[in-house]
Each structure stands twice: as structure tokens, then as C-alpha cells.
C-alpha positions in Angstrom: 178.2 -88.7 -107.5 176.4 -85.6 -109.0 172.5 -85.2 -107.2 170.2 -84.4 -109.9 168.5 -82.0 -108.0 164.9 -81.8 -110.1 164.7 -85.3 -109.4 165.3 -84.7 -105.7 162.4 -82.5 -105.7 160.4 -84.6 -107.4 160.9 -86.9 -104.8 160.1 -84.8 -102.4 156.7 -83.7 -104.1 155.7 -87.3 -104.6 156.4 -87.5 -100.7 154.0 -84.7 -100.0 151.1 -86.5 -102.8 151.3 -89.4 -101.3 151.3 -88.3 -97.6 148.4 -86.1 -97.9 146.3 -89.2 -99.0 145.1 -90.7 -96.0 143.9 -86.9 -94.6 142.5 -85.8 -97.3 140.2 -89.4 -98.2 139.5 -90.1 -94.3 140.1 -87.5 -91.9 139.2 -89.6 -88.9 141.3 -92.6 -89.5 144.9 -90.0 -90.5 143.7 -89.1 -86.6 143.2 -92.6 -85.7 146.7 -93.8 -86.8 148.3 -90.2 -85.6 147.5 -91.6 -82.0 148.3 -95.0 -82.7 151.5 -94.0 -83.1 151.8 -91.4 -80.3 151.0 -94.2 -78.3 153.8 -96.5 -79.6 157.3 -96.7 -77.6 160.1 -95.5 -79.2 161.5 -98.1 -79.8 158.3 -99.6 -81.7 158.5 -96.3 -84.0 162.5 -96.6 -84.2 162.4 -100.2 -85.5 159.3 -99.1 -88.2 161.2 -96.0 -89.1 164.4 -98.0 -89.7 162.5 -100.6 -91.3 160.6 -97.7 -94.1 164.1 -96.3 -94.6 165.5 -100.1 -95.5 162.9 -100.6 -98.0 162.7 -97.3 -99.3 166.4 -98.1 -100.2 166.5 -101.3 -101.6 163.3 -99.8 -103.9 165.8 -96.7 -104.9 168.0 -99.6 -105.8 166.4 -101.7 -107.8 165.3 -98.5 -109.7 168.1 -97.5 -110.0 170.3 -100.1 -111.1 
């Protein structure tokens, strides 16, 4: 399996877009969910990280194929 590495970057630049939404349009709720989540246990952020991943596969994958 070759990495096309412009679309790797790519990837990672529509990352950046899309995460700088929420600061840039509302400043006060990015700082509102920032502590929402610095008050979540671990194992609360594990299970949504995992759960992001998941979908963020299965969304490669259906893309892809």
C-alpha cells in the first residue's frame, strides 16, 4: 500500500479548516466545550475519542471503496 502523500496533507488541512470553525464563529462556546471536556473522566473522553476514530474510519471506507 503506497500513501499518497498530497492527499495525506490534504487531510490534514481539512482537519485544521474544519477545527478552527467553532473558534473562529463563537469564541465563547469553543471555551465552553474546551471545559466541558476538561471536566470529563477519562474514560468519558476515551470512549468519544475511540468512537470519532470508528467513524472517521468506516467514512474513509466507504469513500474509499
Amino acid at each position: 500500500m503506497n500513501i499518497d502523500w498530497a492527499d495525506l496533507a490534504a487531510a490534514c488541512g481539512l482537519l485544521l479548516v474544519i477545527e478552527g470553525i467553532l473558534p473562529f464563529l463563537s469564541p465563547a462556546a469553543a471555551r465552553r466545550a474546551m471545559s466541558a471536556m476538561a471536566a470529563m473522566a477519562d474514560s468519558q473522553l476515551r470512549t468519544a475519542g475511540a468512537l470519532s476514530m470508528i467513524a472517521g474510519l468506516v467514512l474513509l471506507w466507504l469513500l474509499r471503496s
